[in-house]
C-alpha angles and dihedrals in degrees: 000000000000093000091054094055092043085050096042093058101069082053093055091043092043082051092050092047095053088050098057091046088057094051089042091057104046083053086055094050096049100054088048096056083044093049081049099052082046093059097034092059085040079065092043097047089043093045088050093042082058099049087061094051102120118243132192113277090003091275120161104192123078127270085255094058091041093062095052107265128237116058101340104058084031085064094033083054101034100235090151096036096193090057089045092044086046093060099041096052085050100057088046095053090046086053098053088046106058089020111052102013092044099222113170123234097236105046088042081062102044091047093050088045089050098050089044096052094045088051095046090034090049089037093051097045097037084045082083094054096039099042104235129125114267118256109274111223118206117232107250130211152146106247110232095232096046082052102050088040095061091043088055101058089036093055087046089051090046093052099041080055100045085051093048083053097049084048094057095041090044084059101235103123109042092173082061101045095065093041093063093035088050087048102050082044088057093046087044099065091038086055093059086051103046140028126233099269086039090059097040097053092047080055090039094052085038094056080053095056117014095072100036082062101046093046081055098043096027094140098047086050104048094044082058093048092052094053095041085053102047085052094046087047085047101051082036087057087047089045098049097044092048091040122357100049086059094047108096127236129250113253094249096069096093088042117105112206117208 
């Protein structure tokens, strides 16, 4: 009988062990899946702290998607350097062409077109004597559909602007009347810089570089945009309440247009 006590105790104690290992590990258990929901709701919170970051004119997509995506935002922001480099080097050819050596279009054209069409027209006619195949020229034209597509959405974009325009001159936004005054005045001193080419190759260098820094600097940025536009909102409340708000309004403010 005493050995069986004595036998019977490491069973008991074995029991009791396993026991404690159980309820040890469900604790364990427990606090992981609590140090998981933690950190789950810290991602959550950070994810919603960056969501609320301000970024320049509200947008929510990346530079790259702003821009458009695809060919176009991969050569603004340089991710192929030697096609960005290409078209670069390009516009700025074309500029001092037609900027500082003062090269006219169309005889630029017409001198292009005249040095193509004596090497295809010398090439096709010499191919018989030097015994090679005539040069193959592909048959070129504009596609129905590409040319009906792009006068739909100009003809979209012309009319959204023509009835912006109706709007301002109808006096109903104010705020918007002396945005678009403020900015014809702007263009209108660059315009008497600068000429038209001029003013289209600084955009189009701009459009090269502009982008390509704030995507590296975007937080900077931003942090320096937010304050810049609580200040503006706050001089524009001064200024409405002191002038725009004593203005009066055009009579078609009331009207509603079909």
């Amino acid at each position: 009988m005493a050995d069986h006590a004595v036998e019977s105790e490491p069973k008991v104690e074995s029991v009791m062990e396993k026991i404690t290992e159980k309820l040890h590990g469900d604790d364990s258990s427990t606090s992981d899946s609590d140090d998981d929901k933690k950190s789950g709701d810290k991602v959550s919170t950070l994810e919603a702290i960056e969501n609320k970051v301000y970024r320049i004119l509200g947008r929510e997509k990346p530079i790259h998607k702003v821009l458009g995506g695809g060919k176009p935002a991969d050569i603004f922001l340089w991710r192929n350097k030697k096609i960005s480099a290409g078209v670069l080097g390009f516009a700025t050819a074309i500029w001092v062409f037609f900027e500082l050596l003062e090269y006219h279009l169309l005889t630029l054209v017409c001198h292009v077109l005249i040095l193509a069409l004596a090497v295809l027209f010398l090439w096709s006619n010499a191919s018989a004597f030097i015994n090679k195949s005539p040069p193959k020229f592909p048959e070129a034209a504009l596609p129905e559909d590409l040319v009906l597509g792009v006068a739909g959405a100009l003809r979209i974009e012309v009319n959204r602007a023509l009835a912006i325009l109706r709007d301002i001159a109808a006096g109903k936004d104010l705020k918007k009347f002396l945005a678009v005054i403020a900015g014809l005045w702007f263009f209108s001193i660059l315009g008497s810089c600068w000429n038209f080419l001029t003013l289209f190759y600084i955009s189009f260098v701009l459009l090269h570089t502009v982008p390509l820094l704030y995507e590296k600097y975007e937080d900077k940025v931003d942090a320096f945009a937010e304050k810049a536009e609580t200040e503006i909102k706050k001089q524009y409340a001064v200024f409405n309440v002191k002038v725009l708000s004593k203005i009066p309004l055009g009579p078609l403010k009331d009207k509603k247009f079909l």
